[in-house]
C-alpha positions in Angstrom: 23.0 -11.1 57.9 20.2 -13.2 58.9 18.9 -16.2 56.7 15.4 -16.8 58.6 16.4 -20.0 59.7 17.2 -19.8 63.3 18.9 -22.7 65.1 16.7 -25.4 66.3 14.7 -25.5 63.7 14.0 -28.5 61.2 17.5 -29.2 58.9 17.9 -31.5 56.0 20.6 -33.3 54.5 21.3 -35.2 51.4 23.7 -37.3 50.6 24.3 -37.8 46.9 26.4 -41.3 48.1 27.7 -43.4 45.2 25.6 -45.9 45.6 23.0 -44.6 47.6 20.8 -41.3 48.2 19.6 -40.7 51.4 17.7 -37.6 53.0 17.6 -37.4 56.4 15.7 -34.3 58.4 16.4 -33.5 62.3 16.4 -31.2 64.4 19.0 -29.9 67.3 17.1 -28.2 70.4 19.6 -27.8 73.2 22.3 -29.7 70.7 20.6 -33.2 71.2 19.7 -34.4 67.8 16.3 -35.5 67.3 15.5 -37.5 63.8 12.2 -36.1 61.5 12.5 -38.2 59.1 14.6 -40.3 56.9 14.6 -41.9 52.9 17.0 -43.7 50.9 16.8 -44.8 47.5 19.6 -47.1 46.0 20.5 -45.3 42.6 24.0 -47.0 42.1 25.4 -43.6 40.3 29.0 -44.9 40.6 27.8 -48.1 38.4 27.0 -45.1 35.8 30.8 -43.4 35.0 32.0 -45.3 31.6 35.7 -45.7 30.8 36.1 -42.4 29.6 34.9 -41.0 33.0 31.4 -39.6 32.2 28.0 -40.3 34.1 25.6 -42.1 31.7 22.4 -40.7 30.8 20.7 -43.6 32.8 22.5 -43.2 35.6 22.5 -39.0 35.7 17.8 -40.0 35.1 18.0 -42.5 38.3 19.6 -39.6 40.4 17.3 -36.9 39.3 14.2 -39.2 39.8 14.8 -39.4 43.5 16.3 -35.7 43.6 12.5 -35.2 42.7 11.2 -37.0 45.2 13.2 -36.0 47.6 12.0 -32.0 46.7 8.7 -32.9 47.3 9.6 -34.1 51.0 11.1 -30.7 51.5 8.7 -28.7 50.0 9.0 -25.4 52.5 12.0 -25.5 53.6 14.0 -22.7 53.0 17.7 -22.8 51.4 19.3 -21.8 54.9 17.5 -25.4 56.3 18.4 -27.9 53.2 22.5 -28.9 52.7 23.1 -31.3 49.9 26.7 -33.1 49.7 27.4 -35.1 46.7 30.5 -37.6 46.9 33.2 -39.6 45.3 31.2 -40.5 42.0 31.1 -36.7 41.0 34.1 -35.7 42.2 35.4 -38.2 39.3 32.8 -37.8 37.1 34.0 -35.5 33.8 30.6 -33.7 32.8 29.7 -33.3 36.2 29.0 -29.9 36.1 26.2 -30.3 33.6 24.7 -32.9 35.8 25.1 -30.8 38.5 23.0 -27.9 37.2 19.9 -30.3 36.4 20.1 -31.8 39.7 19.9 -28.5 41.3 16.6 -27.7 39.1 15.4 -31.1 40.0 16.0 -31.0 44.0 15.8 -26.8 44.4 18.4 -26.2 46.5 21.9 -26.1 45.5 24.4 -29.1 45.5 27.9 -29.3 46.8 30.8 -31.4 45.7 33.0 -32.3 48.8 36.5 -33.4 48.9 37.4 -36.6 50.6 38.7 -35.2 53.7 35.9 -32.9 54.1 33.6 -36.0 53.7 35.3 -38.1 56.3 35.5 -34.7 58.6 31.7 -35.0 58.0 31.7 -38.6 59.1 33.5 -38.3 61.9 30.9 -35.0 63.3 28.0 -37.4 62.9 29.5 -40.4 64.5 30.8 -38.0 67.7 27.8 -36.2 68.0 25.4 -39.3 67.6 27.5 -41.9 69.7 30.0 -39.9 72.1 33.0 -41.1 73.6 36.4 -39.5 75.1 38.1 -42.8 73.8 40.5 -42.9 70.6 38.4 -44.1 68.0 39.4 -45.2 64.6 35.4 -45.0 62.2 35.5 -46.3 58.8 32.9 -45.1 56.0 32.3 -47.4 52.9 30.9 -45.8 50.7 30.0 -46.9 46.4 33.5 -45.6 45.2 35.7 -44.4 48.1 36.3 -45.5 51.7 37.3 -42.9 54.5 38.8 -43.6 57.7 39.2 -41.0 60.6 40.8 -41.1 63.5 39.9 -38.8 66.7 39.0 -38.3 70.3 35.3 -36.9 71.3 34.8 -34.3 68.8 37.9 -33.7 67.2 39.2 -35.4 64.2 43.2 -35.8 64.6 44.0 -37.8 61.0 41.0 -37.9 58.2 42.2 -39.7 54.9 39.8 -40.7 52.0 40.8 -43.8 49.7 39.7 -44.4 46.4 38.4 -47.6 46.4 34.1 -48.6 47.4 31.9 -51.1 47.2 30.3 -50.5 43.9 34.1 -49.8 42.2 35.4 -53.2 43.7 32.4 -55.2 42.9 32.2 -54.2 39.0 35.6 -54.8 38.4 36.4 -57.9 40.2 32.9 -59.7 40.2 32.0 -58.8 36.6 28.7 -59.7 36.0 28.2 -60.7 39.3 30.3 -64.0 39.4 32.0 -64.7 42.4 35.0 -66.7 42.6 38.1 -66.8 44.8 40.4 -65.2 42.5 37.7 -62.7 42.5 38.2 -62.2 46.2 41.8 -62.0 46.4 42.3 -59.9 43.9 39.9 -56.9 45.0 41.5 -57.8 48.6 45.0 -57.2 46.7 43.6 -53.6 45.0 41.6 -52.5 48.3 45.1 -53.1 50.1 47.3 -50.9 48.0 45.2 -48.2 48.3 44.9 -48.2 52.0 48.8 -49.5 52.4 49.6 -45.4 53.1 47.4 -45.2 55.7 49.2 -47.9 58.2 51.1 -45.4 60.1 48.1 -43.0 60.5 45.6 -45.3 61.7 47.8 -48.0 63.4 46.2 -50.0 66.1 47.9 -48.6 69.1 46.5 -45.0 68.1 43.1 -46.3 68.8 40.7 -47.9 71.5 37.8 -48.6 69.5 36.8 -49.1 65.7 33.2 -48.4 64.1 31.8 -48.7 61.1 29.4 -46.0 59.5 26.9 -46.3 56.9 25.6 -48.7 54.3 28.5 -51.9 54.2 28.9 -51.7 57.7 25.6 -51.8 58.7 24.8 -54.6 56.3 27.1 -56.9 57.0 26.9 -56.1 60.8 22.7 -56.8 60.8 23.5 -60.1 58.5 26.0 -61.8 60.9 23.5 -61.3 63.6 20.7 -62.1 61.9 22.7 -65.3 60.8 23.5 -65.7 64.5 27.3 -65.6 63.5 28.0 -62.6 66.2 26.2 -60.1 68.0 26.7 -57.2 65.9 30.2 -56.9 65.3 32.2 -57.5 62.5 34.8 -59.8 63.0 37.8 -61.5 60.6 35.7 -65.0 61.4 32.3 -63.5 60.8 33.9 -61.6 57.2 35.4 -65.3 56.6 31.7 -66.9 57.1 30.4 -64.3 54.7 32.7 -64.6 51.9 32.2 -68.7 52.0 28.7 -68.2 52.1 28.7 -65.8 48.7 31.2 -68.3 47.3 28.7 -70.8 47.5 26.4 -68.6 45.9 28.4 -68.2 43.2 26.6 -65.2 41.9 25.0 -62.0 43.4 21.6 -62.9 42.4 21.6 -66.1 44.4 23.4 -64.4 47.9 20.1 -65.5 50.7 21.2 -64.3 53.6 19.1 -63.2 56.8 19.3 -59.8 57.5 20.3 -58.8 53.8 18.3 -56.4 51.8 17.7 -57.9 48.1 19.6 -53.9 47.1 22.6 -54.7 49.0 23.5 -58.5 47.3 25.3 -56.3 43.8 27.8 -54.7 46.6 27.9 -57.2 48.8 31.2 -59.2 47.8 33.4 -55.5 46.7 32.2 -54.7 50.8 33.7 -58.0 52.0 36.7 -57.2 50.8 37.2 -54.2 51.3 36.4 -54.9 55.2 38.4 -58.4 55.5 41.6 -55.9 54.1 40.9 -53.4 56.6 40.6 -55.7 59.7 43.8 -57.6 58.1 45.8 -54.4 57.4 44.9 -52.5 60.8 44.6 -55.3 63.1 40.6 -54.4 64.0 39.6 -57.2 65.5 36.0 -56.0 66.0 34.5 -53.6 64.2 31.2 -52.0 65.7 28.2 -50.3 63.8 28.4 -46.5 64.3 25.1 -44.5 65.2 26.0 -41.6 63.0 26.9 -40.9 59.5 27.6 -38.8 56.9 23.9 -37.1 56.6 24.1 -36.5 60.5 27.3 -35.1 60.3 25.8 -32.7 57.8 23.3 -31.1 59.9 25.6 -30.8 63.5 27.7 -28.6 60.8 25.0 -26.9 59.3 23.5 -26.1 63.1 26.8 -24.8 64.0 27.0 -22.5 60.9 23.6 -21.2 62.2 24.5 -20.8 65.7 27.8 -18.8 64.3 25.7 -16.6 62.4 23.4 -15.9 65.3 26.4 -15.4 67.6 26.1 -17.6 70.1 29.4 -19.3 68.5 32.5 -17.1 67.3 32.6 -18.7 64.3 32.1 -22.0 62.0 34.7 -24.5 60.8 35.3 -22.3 57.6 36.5 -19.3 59.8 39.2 -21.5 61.6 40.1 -23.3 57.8 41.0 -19.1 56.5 42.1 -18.0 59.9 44.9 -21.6 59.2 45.5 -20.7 55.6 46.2 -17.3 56.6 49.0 -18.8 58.8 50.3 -21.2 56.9 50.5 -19.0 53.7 51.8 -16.0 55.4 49.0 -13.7 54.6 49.5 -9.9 55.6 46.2 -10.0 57.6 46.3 -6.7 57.8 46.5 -5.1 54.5 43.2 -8.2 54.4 41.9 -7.0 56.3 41.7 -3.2 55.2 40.3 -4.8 51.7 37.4 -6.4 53.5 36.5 -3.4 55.3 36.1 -1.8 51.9 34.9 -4.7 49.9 32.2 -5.6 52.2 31.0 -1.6 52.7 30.9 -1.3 48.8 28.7 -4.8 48.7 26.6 -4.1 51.4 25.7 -0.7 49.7 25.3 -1.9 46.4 23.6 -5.5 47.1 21.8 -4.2 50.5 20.2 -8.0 51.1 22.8 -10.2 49.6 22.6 -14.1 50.5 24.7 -14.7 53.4 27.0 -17.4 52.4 27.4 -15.0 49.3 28.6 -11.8 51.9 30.9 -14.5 53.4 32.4 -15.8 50.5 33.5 -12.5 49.4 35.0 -11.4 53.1 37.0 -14.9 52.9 37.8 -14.2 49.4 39.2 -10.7 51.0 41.0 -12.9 53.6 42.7 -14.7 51.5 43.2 -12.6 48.0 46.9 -12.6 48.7 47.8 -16.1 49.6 49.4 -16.7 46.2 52.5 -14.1 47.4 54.3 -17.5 49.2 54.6 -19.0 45.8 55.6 -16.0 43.6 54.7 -12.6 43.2 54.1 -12.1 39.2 50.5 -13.0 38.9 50.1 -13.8 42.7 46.2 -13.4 41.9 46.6 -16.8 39.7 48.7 -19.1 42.4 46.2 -17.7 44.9 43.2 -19.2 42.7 44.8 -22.3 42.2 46.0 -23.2 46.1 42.0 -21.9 46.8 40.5 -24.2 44.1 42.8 -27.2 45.7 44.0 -26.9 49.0 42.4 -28.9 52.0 40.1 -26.6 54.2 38.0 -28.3 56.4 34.3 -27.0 56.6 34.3 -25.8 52.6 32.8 -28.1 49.8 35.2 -28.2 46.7 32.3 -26.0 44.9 32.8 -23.3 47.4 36.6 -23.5 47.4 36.8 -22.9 43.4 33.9 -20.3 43.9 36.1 -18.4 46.0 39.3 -19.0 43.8 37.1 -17.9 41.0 37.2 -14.7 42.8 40.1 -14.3 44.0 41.2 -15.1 40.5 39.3 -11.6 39.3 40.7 -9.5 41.7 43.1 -7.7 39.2 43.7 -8.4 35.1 41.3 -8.4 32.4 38.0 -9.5 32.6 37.8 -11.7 29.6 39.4 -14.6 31.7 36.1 -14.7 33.9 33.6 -14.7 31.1 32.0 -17.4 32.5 32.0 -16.8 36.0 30.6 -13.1 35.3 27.6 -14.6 33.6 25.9 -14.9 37.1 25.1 -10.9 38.0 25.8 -11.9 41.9 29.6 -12.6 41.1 29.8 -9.7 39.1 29.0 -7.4 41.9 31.2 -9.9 44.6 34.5 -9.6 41.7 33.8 -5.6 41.6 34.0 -4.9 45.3 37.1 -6.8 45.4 38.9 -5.1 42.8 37.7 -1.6 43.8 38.8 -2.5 47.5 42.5 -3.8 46.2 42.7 -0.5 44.4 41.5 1.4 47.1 43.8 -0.5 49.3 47.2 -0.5 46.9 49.2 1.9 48.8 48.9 -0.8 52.2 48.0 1.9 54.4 45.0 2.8 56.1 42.2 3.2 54.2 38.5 4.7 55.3 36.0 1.7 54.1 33.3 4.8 53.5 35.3 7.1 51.0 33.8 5.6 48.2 30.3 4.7 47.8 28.8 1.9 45.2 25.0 1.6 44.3 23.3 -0.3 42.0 21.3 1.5 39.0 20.4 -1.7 37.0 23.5 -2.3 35.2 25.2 0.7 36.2 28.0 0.6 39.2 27.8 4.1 40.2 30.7 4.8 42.8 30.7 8.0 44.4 33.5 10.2 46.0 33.9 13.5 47.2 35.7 16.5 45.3 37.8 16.3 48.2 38.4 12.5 48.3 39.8 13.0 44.5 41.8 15.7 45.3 43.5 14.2 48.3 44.3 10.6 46.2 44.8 11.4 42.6 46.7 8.2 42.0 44.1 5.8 43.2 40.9 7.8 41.0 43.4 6.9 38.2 43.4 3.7 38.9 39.9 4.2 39.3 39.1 5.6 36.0 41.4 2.3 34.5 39.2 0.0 36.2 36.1 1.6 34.7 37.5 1.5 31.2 38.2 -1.8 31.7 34.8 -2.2 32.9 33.7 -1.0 29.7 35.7 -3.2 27.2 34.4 -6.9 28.6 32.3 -5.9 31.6 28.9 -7.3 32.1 28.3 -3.7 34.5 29.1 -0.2 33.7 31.2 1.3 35.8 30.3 5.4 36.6 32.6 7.8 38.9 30.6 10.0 40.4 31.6 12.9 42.2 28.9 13.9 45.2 
């Protein structure tokens, strides 16, 4: 399958950050990254979630202001070119998913929530790829309501964690109304520290050479300190000491004049010190260096590789390795998987004949991994498959595209009432029928010829044609067959015909 977009060409990323937006465009030719263009707009979101855990109407307008802008920019580009990653605020926030689907109107491309570990996985691509190095490296992103810290070696991450604890998070709740006191300081030092305390083993000193720091906080601090002409750049307990007197003299956000500080950045400012002066206490950095890269960068190297796998001239993207891992780990029969992809995918492709690739894909990895649920118990395997898809760490997917696959592989046997939802959307209702025809074609765990049957669309009619011979040879699976298509017929949003040709 071929999206139009071939690699080399002009990619965009946006990061839906918790305190800020940013789109960044580049382009890869001969893998070096070349930067188009780049906007930020600070839209705090994380300042938006009330106690009950729901983004405010204010804050859900700010974000779909700049989504709007940020649509005009990439006006033309097509979906394969435009990846959007959205962070720590809505993976919290409750009503998310109706934010979600008026953000996608507003920006016209679709969103993906992340998981921590993906995002510092992210992170840790951009920083490699931008600022390469064969030595251990410890990179720490500080983002509005979560901080990750990875550890690695050139381009492979060996220990990614997330924390949940930012800037924006630390700020409102221990500078309230933007007072900033000393009790203030020690006591978001005190939180920042008992969320990272689990992390002093992974990320101890002598694992690493060489810290940096990516993205907003980092950067801040590092270009006030030199501006200040505290240090060159780097962030250092003394020059994190210098900074907190210098807000404590302040006394409040509003009056923080420092050189090299944007007038955005002073509401953060004192939740960023913290969090930093814990980290260089906790983990011993005694110098912390601004990365190059970031999240946004790390966004297009993966979505470049994803087109450089589809074009072949890679075996495969990080999503491949993730099932080919879970397939392992959960002691898959990748066999009998890989007779119900053969089937699935011949049904699809003969029914949807110029699907969306990532929607092909997400079917064959759904077929990879429809039986994963077996470790745990087999009685209603299809539902402890769903639920280890919809939560378990695999690097490369966004937490949208895990649950969109455990929504799948949830409908791959049962009634169909369970996925009423789900079926709503005509392009999972074709993706949950191939699967279910291909486990029914594939229940006696034999081989199985992937062109026996034969599915086409007739608007809302599945018509799946056999031979005379076909039904004579398997009379047990054409009753299953004919069950499916009742069922079909009771909650279905297609009609399900068996046609003999």
């Amino acid at each position: 399958m071929d999206t139009g977009v071939k690699p080399g060409s002009p990619l965009a990323a946006i990061d839906m950050g918790s305190n800020s937006f940013r789109l960044e465009i580049g382009q890869m030719p001969q893998t070096r990254y070349r930067r188009i263009d780049y906007l930020k707009e600070t839209v705090r979101l994380g300042a938006g979630l009330d106690s009950n855990g729901m983004l405010t109407e204010e804050a859900a307008q700010r974000g779909l202001v700049c989504l709007r802008r940020f649509a005009s920019r990439l006006a033309g580009f097509a979906t394969g070119q435009v990846r959007a990653v959205a962070t720590q605020t809505l993976r919290e926030a409750r009503n998310r998913n109706a934010f979600l689907l008026r953000a996608q109107e507003a920006l016209g491309h679709p969103i993906e929530v992340i998981s921590g570990r993906e995002e510092a996985r992210l992170i840790y691509a951009g920083v490699a790829h931008m600022q390469p190095s064969d030595e251990p490296r410890l990179v720490v992103d500080i983002g509005g309501r979560s901080t990750e810290m990875i550890r690695g070696r050139g381009r492979t991450p060996q220990m990614a964690e997330s924390f949940g604890v930012g800037c924006v998070s630390l700020s409102m709740r221990f500078f309230e109304g933007g007072e900033i006191t000393r009790d203030g300081f020690r006591a978001a030092q005190v939180a920042a520290g008992a969320e990272f305390e689990e992390g002093l083993q992974s990320f101890a000193p002598k694992l690493w050479g060489q810290a940096l720091g990516s993205s907003g906080t980092a950067g801040a601090v590092s270009q006030l300190l030199q501006a200040s002409g505290v240090t060159d750049g780097r962030i250092t307990p003394a020059g994190l000491r210098w900074c907190m007197a210098r807000c404590l003299e302040a006394g409040h956000v509003d009056r923080i004049d420092l050189p090299g500080l944007k007038p955005e950045r002073r509401a953060v400012l004192p939740g960023g010190l913290a969090i930093l002066y814990t980290l260089s206490a906790h983990f011993d950095i005694r110098a912390l260096w601004p990365a190059k890269g970031a999240l946004r960068q790390g966004v297009i190297v993966d979505l470049h590789e994803r087109l450089l796998a589809m074009h072949r001239a890679l075996p495969g993207d990080m999503r491949d390795t993730s099932v080919a891992d879970l397939q392992r780990r959960f002691g898959v029969d990748t066999g009998q998987a890989a007779r119900v992809a053969a089937v699935a995918l011949a049904l699809f492709d003969s029914a949807v004949p110029d699907p969306d690739p990532e929607t092909r894909r997400e079917l064959a990895w759904a077929c990879a991994l429809h039986e994963v649920g077996l470790m745990v118990s087999h009685h209603d395997h299809h539902r402890h498959s769903a639920y280890l898809l919809g939560n378990v760490d695999a690097p490369g997917f966004s937490q949208s595209q895990q649950r969109r696959i455990g929504d799948l592989v949830l409908g791959q046997r049962g009634g169909l009432r369970k996925m009423e939802p789900q079926l709503a959307s005509e392009t999972f209702a074709w993706q949950v029928l191939c699967l279910r025809l291909a486990v029914i074609k594939c229940h006696a765990r034999g081989p199985a010829n992937p062109n026996a049957l034969r599915l086409r669309a007739t608007g809302r009619d599945a018509v799946l044609a056999h031979s005379a011979a076909w039904a004579e040879a398997s009379p047990r699976t054409l009753f299953l067959l004919q069950e499916e298509a009742a069922t079909w017929a009771r909650n279905g949003p297609l009609r399900v015909v068996l046609a003999v040709v």
